[in-house]
N, C-alpha and C positions, 0 to 999 in steps of 0.2 A: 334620166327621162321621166317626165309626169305619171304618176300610177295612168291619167286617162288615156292618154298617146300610146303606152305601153297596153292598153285594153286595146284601142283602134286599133297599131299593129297588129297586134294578135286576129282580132276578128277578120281582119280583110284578109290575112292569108289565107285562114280557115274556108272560110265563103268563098274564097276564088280557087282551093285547091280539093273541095270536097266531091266525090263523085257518089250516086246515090247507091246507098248501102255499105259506101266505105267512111260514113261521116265518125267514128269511132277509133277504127285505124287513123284515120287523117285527125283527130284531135291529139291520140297518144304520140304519133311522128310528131307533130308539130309543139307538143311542151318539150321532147327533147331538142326538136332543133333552137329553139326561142332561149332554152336556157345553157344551150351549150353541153348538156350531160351526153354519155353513150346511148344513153335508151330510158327508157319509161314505161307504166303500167297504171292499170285505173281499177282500183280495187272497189267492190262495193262491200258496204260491211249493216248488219243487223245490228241490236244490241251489240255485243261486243265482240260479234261471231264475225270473220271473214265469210261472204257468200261465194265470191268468186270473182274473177276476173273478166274485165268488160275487154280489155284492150290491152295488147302490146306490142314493144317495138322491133324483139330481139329475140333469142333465143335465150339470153341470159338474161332480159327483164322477164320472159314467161318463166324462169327458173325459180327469179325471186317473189314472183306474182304465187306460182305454185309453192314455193317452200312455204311462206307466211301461212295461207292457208292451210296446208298438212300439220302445220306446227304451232300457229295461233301465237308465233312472235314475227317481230323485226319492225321495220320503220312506218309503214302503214298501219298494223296493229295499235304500233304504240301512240301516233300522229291522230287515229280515229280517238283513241280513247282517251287522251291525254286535249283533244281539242286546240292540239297545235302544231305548228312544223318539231318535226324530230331527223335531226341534222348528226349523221356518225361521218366526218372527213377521211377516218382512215381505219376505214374493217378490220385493216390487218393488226393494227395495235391503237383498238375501242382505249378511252378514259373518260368513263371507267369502263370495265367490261360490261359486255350486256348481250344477249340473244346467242347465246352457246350452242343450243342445236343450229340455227340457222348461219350464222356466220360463218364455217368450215365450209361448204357445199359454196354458199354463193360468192366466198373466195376461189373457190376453186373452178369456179365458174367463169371469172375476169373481174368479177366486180370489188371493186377497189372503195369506192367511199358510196353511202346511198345515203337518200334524201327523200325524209316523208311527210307531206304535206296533208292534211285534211280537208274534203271536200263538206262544204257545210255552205246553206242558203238560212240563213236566219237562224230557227231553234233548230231546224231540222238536218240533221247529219246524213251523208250517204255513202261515205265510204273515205276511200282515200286515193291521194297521186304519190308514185313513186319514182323516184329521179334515183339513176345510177349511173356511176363512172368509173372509166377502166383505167385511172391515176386516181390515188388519193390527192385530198387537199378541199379548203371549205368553199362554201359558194362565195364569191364576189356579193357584195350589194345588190348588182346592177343584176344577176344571177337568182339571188333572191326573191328580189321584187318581182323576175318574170316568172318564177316559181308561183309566187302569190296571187300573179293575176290568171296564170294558166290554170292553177287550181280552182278559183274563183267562178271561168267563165266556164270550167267543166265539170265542177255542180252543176250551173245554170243551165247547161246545154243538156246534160242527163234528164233534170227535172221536166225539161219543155219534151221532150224526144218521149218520154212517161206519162207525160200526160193526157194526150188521146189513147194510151193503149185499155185496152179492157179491163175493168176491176179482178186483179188479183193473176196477172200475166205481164210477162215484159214485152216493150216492148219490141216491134222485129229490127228497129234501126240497134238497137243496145243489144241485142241477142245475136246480130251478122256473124258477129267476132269475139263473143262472149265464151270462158271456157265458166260453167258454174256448178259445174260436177251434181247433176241431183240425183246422184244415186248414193254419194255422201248424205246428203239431205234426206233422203229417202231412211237411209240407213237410221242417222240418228233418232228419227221420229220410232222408228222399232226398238231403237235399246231405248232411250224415254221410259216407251212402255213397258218391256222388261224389267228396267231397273225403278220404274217410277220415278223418274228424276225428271228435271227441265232439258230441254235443248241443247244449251250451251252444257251441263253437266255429261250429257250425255255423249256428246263430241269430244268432250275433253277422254270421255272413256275409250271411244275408238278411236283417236291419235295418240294415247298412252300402248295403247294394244297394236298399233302401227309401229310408233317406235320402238316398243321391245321387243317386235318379234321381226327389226327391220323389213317391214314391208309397209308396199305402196298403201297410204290410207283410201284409196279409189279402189285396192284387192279387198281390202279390209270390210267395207263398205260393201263391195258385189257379193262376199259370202256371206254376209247378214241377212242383204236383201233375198237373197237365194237359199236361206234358212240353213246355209252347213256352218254359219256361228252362231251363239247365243252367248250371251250376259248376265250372268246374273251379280242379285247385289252382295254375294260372299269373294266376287272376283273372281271367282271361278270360271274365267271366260271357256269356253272349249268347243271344239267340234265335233255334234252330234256323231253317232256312228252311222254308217250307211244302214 
């Protein structure tokens, strides 16, 4: 089918199946149904940082939406930063291997092969699409292309949906169903400052202090924000005393 046919498809479902405040949910249902995967998720990404998730279909695409972000790998991470589709057919046996914390959990989660596309309108980048399936095995062509164009028009539909909202707020159509954790956000702006480091340096430190002290990076985060951790730059992370 013509990439243009393959857009018309797509949009008329979209337009005729949208109800208002669920235009988000109904885009991520509708790149899984289009492309034939289990489920889908609509990642939006900074610099090179995951923000959060806009949308999902499943309980095992919010798994992989969350893991990415806790861990800052897997198919979106790599799709945003690498500026192209990033295609694994079979989780269970990667070649070559690649995303070791993340790939144990979202195996055991159902997901069998995932697929990640980048959302990007010209120069400008906003994140990415994630397609997942509970068989491995690669996209079809025809799988492909609808990948391509789903990703395509849901950039375009993020960007319009953004555009009337307020300088420096999301908007409420893209926040309905948004999970974007700011208390993560919150968090890392305080170690920043503790350790004087950038952003991303700083996240990298409380999801290293998540995974070795396996806990959730959202606990990790609330005792920061609540002054019972602190960071410093000898790594001496600890919890003040009462």
């Amino acid at each position: 089918m013509a990439g243009g046919r393959r857009r018309e498809r797509f949009l008329s479902r979209l337009l005729s199946g949208s109800a208002p405040g669920r235009e988000m949910k109904r885009l991520c249902d509708l790149c899984a149904e289009v492309t034939g995967m289990s489920g889908a998720g609509i990642m939006i990404m900074s610099g090179d940082t995951p923000q959060g998730s806009l949308c999902t279909t499943d309980t095992v695409s919010a798994l992989i939406e969350r893991l990415q972000y806790n861990l800052g790998e897997g198919p979106c991470v790599d799709a945003f930063q690498q500026e192209r589709p990033v295609l694994e057919p079979d989780l269970v046996h990667p070649s070559p291997a690649r995303w070791v914390a993340f790939s144990a959990p979202a195996i055991e989660a159902g997901a069998r092969a995932v697929f990640g596309f980048p959302l990007q309108v010209g120069a400008v980048r906003i994140g990415a699409l994630n397609l997942y399936r509970d068989r491995p095995g690669p996209l079809s062509d025809d799988q492909h292309a609808d990948a391509l164009v789903s990703a395509d028009i849901a950039a375009h539909a993020i960007l319009m949906l953004q555009a009337d909202a307020p300088e420096g707020e999301i908007a409420a159509e893209l926040e309905a169903g948004a999970d974007f954790r700011y208390v993560v956000h919150q968090a890392s702006g305080m170690v920043a400052a503790q350790l004087n480091v950038d952003l991303g340096q700083a996240l990298v430190r409380l999801r290293a202090f998540s995974i070795g002290n396996d806990r959730p990076l959202t606990e990790v985060a609330e005792d920061v924000v609540g002054r019972r951790l602190r960071f410093d730059d000898g790594g001496g992370e600890k919890y003040p005393a009462p």
